[in-house]
TORDREN-17859 format. One record per residue (C-alpha): residue number from 1; residue in three letters; z, y, x. Coordinates in steps of 0.2 Angstrom, whole numbers, plus 5000, padded with zeros to 4 digits. Example, Ala and Ser with C-alpha at 12.3 -4.5 7.8 and 13.67 -1.06 7.14 Angstrom:
2
1/ala/5039/4978/5062
2/ser/5036/4995/5068
! end
This chain:
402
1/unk/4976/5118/4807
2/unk/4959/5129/4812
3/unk/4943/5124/4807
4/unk/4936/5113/4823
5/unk/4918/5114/4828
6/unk/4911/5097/4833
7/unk/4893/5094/4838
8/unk/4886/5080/4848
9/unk/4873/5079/4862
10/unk/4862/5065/4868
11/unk/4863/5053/4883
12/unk/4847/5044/4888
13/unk/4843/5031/4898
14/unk/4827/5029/4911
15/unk/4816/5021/4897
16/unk/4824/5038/4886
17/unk/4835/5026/4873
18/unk/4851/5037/4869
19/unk/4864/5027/4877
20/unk/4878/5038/4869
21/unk/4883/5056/4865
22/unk/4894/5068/4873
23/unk/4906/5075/4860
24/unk/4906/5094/4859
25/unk/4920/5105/4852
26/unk/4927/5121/4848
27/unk/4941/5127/4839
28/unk/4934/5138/4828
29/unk/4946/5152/4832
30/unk/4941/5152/4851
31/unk/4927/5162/4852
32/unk/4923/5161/4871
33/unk/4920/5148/4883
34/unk/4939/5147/4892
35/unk/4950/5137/4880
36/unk/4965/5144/4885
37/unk/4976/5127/4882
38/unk/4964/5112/4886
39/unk/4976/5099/4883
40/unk/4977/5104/4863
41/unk/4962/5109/4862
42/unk/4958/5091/4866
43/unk/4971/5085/4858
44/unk/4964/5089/4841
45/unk/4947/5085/4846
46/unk/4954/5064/4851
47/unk/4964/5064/4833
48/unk/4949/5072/4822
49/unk/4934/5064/4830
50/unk/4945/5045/4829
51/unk/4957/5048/4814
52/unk/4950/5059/4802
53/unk/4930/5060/4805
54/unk/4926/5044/4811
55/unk/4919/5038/4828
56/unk/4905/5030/4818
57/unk/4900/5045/4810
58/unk/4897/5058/4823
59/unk/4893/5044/4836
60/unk/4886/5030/4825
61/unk/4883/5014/4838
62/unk/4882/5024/4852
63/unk/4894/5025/4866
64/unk/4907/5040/4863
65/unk/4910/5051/4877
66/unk/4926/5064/4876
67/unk/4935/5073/4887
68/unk/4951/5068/4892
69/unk/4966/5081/4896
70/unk/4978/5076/4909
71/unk/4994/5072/4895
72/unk/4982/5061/4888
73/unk/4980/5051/4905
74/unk/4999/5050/4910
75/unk/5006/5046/4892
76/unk/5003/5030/4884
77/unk/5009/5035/4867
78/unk/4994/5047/4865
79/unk/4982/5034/4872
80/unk/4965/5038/4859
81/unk/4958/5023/4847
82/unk/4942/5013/4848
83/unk/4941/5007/4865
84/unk/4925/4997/4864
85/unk/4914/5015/4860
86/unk/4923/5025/4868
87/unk/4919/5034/4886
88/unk/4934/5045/4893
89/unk/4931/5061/4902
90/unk/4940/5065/4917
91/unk/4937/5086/4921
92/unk/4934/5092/4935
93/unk/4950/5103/4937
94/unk/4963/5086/4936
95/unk/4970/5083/4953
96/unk/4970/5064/4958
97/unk/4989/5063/4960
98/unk/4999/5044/4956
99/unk/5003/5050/4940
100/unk/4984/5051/4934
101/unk/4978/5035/4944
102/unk/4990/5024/4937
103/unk/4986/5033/4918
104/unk/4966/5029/4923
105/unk/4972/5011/4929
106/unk/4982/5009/4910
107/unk/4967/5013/4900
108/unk/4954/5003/4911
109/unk/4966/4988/4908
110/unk/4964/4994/4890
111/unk/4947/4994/4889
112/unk/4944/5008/4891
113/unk/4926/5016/4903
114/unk/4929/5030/4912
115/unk/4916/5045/4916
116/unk/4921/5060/4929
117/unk/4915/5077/4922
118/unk/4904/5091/4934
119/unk/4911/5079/4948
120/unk/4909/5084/4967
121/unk/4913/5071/4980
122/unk/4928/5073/4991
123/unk/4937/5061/5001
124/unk/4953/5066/4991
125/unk/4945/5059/4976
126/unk/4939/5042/4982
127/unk/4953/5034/4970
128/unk/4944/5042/4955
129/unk/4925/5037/4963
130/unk/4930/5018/4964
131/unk/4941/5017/4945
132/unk/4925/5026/4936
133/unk/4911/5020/4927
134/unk/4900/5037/4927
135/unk/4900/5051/4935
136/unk/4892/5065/4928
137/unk/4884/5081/4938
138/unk/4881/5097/4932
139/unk/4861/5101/4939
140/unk/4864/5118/4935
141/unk/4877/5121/4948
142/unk/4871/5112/4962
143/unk/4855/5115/4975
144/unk/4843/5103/4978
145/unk/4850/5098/4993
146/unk/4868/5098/4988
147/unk/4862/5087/4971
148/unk/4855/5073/4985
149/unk/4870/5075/4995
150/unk/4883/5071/4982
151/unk/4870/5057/4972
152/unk/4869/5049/4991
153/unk/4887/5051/4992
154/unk/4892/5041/4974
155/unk/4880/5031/4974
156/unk/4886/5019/4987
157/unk/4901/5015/4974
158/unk/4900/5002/4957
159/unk/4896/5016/4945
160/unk/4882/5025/4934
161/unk/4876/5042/4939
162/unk/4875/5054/4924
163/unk/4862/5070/4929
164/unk/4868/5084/4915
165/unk/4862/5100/4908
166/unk/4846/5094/4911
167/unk/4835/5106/4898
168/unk/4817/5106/4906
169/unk/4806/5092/4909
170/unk/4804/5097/4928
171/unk/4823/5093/4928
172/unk/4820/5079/4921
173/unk/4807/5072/4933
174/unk/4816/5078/4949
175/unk/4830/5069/4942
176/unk/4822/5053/4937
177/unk/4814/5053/4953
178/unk/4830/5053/4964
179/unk/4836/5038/4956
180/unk/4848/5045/4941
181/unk/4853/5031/4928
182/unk/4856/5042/4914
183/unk/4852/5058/4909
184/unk/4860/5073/4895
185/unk/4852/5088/4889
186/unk/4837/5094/4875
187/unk/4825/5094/4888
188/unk/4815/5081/4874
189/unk/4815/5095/4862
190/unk/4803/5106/4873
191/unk/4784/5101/4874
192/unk/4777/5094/4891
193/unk/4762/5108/4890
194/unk/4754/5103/4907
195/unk/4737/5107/4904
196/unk/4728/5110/4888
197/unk/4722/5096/4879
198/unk/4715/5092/4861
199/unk/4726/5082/4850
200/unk/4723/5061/4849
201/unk/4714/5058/4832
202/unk/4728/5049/4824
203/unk/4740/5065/4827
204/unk/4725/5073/4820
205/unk/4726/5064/4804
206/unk/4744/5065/4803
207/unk/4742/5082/4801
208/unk/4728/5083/4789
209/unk/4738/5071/4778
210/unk/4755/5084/4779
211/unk/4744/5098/4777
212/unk/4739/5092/4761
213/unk/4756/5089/4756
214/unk/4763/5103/4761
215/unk/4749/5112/4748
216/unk/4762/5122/4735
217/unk/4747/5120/4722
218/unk/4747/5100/4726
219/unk/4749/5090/4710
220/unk/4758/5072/4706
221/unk/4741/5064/4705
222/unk/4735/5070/4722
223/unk/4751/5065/4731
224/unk/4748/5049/4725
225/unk/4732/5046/4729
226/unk/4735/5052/4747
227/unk/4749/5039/4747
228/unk/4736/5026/4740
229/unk/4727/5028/4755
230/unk/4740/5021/4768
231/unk/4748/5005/4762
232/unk/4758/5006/4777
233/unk/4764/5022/4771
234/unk/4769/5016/4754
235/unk/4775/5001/4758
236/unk/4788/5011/4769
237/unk/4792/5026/4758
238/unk/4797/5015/4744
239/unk/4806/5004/4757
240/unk/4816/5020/4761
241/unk/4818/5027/4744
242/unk/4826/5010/4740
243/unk/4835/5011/4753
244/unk/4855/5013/4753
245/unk/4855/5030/4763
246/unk/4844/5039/4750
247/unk/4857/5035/4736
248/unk/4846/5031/4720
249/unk/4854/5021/4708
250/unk/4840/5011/4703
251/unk/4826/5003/4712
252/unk/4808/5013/4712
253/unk/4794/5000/4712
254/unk/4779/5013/4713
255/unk/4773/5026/4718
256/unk/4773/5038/4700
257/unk/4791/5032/4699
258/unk/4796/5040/4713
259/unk/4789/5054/4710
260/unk/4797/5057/4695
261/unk/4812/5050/4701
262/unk/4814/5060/4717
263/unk/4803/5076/4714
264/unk/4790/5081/4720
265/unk/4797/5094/4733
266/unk/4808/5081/4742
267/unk/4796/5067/4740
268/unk/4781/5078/4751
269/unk/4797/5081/4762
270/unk/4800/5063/4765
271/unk/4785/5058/4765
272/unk/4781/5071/4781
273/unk/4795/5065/4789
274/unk/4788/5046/4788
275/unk/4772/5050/4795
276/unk/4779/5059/4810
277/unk/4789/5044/4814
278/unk/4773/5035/4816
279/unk/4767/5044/4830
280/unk/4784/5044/4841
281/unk/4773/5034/4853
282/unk/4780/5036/4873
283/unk/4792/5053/4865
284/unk/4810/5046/4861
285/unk/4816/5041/4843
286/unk/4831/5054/4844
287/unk/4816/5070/4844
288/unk/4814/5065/4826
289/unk/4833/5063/4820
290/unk/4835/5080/4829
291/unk/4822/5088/4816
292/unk/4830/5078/4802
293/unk/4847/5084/4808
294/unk/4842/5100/4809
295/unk/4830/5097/4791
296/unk/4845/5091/4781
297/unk/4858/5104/4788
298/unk/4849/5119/4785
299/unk/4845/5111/4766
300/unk/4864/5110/4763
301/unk/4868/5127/4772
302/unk/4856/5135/4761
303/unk/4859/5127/4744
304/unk/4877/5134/4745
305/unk/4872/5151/4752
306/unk/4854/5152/4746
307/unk/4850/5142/4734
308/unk/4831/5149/4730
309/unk/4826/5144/4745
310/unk/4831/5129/4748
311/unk/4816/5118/4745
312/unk/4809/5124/4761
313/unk/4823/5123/4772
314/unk/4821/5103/4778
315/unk/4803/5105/4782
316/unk/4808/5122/4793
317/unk/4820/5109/4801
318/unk/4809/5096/4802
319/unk/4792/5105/4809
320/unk/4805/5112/4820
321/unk/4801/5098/4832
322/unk/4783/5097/4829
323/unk/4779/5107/4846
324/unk/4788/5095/4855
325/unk/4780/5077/4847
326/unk/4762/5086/4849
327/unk/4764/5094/4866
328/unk/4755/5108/4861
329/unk/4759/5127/4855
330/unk/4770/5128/4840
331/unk/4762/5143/4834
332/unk/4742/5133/4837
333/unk/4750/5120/4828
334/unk/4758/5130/4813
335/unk/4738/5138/4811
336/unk/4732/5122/4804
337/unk/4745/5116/4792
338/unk/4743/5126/4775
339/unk/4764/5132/4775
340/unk/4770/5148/4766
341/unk/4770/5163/4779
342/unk/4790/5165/4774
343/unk/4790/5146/4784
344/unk/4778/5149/4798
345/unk/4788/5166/4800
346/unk/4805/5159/4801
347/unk/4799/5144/4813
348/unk/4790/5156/4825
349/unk/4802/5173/4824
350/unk/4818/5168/4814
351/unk/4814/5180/4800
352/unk/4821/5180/4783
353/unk/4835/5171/4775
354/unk/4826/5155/4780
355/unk/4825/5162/4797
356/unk/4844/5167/4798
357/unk/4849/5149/4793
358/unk/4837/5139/4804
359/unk/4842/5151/4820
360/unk/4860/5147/4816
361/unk/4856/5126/4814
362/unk/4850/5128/4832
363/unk/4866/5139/4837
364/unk/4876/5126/4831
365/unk/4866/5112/4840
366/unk/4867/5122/4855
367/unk/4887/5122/4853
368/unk/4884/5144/4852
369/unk/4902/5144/4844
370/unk/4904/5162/4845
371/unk/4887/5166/4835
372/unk/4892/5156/4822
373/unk/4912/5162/4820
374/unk/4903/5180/4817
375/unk/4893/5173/4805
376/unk/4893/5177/4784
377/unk/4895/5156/4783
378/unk/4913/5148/4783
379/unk/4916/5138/4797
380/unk/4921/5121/4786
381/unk/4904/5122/4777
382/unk/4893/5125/4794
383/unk/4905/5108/4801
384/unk/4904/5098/4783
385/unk/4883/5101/4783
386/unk/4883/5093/4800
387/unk/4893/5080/4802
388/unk/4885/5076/4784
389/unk/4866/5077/4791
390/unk/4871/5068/4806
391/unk/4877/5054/4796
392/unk/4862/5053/4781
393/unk/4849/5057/4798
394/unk/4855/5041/4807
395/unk/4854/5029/4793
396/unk/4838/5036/4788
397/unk/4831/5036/4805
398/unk/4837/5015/4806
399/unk/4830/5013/4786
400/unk/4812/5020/4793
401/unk/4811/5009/4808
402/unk/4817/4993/4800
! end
């Protein structure tokens, strides 16, 4: 079987909780956007993400959402598993004959939700409108006016109304503001730069304190006294360390010990990573497992391919996101942390190996298929180091919020 590429994008709610993910995929020998059989390209997406991958470890305890190809709908024996998570797409392009209402009615009786995909009402349709759960538009491919047509339209029906491919915070807004329930897109990892403003004092300090750490000259003995100065802080990165997702096979009772125990390098990276949790504030908690998605998979990308600079790929990944929790200039912000130029250069212009593997973290992310088949990475290690960070950045993300 082909390598299949499988990402996963976020679903907020109004209050910007991630309600679920939509599951994206590619099989890796595809390098275009028409898949030129839908069915088994779909096909093979159901039976990895259920049977081999795991629901729980591309979606964690979110809702699931997947698309659905018609042989799926009108044949029972290829009904998917996990009912309770998942969300089953119906595209665009499958007509609403008896066939595919009674299939949509079996796995509602199943237990099954149901979401209609880059949906536009017409009568024809009504049968699907009134047996969905969502429905999902595509802002992108509808005018204002048409967007408040169709939302007026659905919105009389029992069912949630997805806005998708929302990438900007004006989006976003516009969207809120007509009355949407849920929303998809990375429009939360673009900073809301509405005027120019100085930082809050505590993101000020936050990063003084990473600046410091992130000092290649910093000794044990400094790190620890910096860590001495938050007891907060200490008290939850030994929390963490101790914790089941960082993997240690004994318990680290202080602060010397874990630096020795964990080294130094990753202990100044996890420590960075805890204090910007601190200062999520009104921005959403999934901006942080995005940089430590992005943080953890070009770490493993470049351990196999470029081993020498591995120790600064997390925090690349991490800081990655830094504009975004700030609300201020990447490039104003990246001039008052002390970072070796190779970092700041492959953050702000993708230069260098680190550069090459950050830019191809974020193609990944952005389910840029294509850049990634014509890469000089095999296809299993770019899907392994995900689904892998995905994993070790949700646990981690619960482990720092407990």
């Amino acid at each position: 079987m082909d390598h299949l590429f499988i990402a996963r994008q976020p679903i907020y709610d109004r209050n910007k909780a991630v309600m679920g993910y939509e599951l994206l995929y590619r099989n890796s020998s595809q390098n275009h956007a028409a898949i030129t059989d839908g069915d088994t390209a779909s096909c093979e997406t159901i039976l990895n993400t259920f049977m081999h991958i795991g629901i729980d470890n591309i979606a964690g305890s979110a809702l699931a959402f997947i698309n659905l190809p018609r042989e799926f709908i009108v044949n029972d024996q290829l009904t998917p598993m996990f009912n309770e998570q998942a969300v089953l797409e119906i595209l665009e392009d499958i007509k609403p004959d008896e066939a595919v209402i009674n299939g949509i009615k079996r796995l509602k009786n199943e237990g099954y939700q149901i979401a209609l995909d880059d949906f536009l009402f017409k009568d024809e349709y009504k049968p699907f409108v009134e047996l969905a759960d969502y429905i999902k538009f595509d802002i992108h491919a509808l005018s204002r006016c048409e967007l408040i047509q169709q939302f007026e339209k659905c919105k009389k029906y029992n069912v949630k109304l997805i806005a998708e491919k929302i990438e900007s915070h004006e989006l976003y807004q516009v969207c809120y503001e007509l009355g949407f329930d849920f929303f998809q897109g990375y429009f939360f990892c673009y900073p809301e730069m509405l005027k120019k403003k100085s930082l809050p004092s505590n993101k000020l300090v936050v990063l003084n304190l990473i600046q410091k750490l992130q000092n290649p000259q910093i000794e044990s003995n400094e790190l620890e006294e910096i860590l001495a100065q938050d007891i907060t802080l200490t008290y939850k990165l030994l929390r963490y360390i101790n914790s089941a997702s960082f993997g240690l096979r004994r318990e680290v009772d202080s602060i010397k010990d874990a630096i020795v125990l964990v080294g130094i390098n990753n202990l100044k990276n996890w420590v960075s990573l805890i204090m910007m949790s601190k200062i999520i504030e009104s921005k959403p908690t999934e901006l942080i497992i995005t940089g430590m998605i992005r943080g953890k998979m070009c770490e493993i990308l470049a351990q196999k391919n470029h081993p020498e600079i591995s120790h600064q790929m997390f925090i690349i990944g991490l800081f990655s996101v830094l504009d975004a929790l700030m609300d201020q200039p990447l490039i104003d912000l990246l001039d008052s942390v002390i970072l070796s130029t190779d970092i700041k250069l492959a953050l702000l212009d993708f230069a260098g190996n680190q550069g090459k593997i950050y830019k191809y973290v974020l193609q990944y992310e952005k389910s840029n298929w294509q850049e990634l088949n014509e890469s000089d990475i095999n296809a299993d290690e770019f899907i392994q180091a995900y689904l892998t960070s995905v994993n070790w950045a949700d646990q981690s993300m619960q482990a720092l919020l407990d």
